[in-house]
C-alpha positions in Angstrom: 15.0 -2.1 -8.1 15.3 -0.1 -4.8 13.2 -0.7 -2.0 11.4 1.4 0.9 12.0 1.5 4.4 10.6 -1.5 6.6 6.9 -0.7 7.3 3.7 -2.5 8.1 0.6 -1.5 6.4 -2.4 0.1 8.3 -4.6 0.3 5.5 -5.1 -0.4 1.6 -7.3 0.9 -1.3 -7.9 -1.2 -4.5 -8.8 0.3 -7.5 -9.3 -1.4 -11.0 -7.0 -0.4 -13.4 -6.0 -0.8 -17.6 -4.2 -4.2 -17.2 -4.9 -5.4 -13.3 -5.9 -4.0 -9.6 -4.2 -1.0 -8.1 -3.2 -0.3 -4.9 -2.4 1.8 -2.7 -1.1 1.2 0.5 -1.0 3.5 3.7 2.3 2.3 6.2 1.7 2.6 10.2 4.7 4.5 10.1 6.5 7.4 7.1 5.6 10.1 5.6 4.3 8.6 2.2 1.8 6.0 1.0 2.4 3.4 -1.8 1.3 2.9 -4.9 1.7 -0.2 -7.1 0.2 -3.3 -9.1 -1.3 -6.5 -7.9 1.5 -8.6 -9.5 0.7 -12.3 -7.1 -2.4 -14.2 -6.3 -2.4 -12.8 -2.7 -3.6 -9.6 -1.7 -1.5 -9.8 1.6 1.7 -10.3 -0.3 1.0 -7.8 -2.8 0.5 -5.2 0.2 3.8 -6.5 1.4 5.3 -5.9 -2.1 3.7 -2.2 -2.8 5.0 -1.2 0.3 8.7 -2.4 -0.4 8.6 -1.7 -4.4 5.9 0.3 -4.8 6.5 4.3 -6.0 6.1 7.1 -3.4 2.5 8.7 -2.9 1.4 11.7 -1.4 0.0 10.8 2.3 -2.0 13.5 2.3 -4.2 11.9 -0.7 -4.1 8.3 0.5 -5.7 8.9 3.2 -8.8 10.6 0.9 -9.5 7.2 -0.5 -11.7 5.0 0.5 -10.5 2.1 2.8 -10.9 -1.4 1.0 -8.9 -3.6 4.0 -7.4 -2.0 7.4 -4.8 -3.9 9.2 -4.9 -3.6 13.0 -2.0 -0.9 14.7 1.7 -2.3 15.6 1.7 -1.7 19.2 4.6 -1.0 20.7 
């Protein structure tokens, strides 16, 4: 399995899918968002694993959804 860039989230949207939650996750930083399955018992972690694991999603259309959780910005 390869995995994505380092990143923190900024924001996630949850959806409820055939067989579990969906989400998909917007990084503070790249030029996609992420899209993958609740797989753990923590919605943090599974954030953290979406946006290592998770497959490539247009940016553009992430940020279209609505906002379940934001995560406050990574200041420099």
């Amino acid at each position: 399995m390869s995995t994505n860039k380092p990143n923190k989230p900024k924001q996630v949207s949850w959806f409820n899918g055939c067989g579990g939650r969906i989400g998909v996750v917007v990084g503070q930083t790249g030029e996609h968002a992420y899209i993958g399955m609740a797989l753990r018992h923590d919605e943090d972690a599974d954030v953290e694993h979406i946006l290592l694991y998770g497959a490539k999603f247009p940016l553009a259309a992430a940020l279209l959804l609505p906002v379940s959780k934001s995560y406050p910005s990574e200041e420099s």
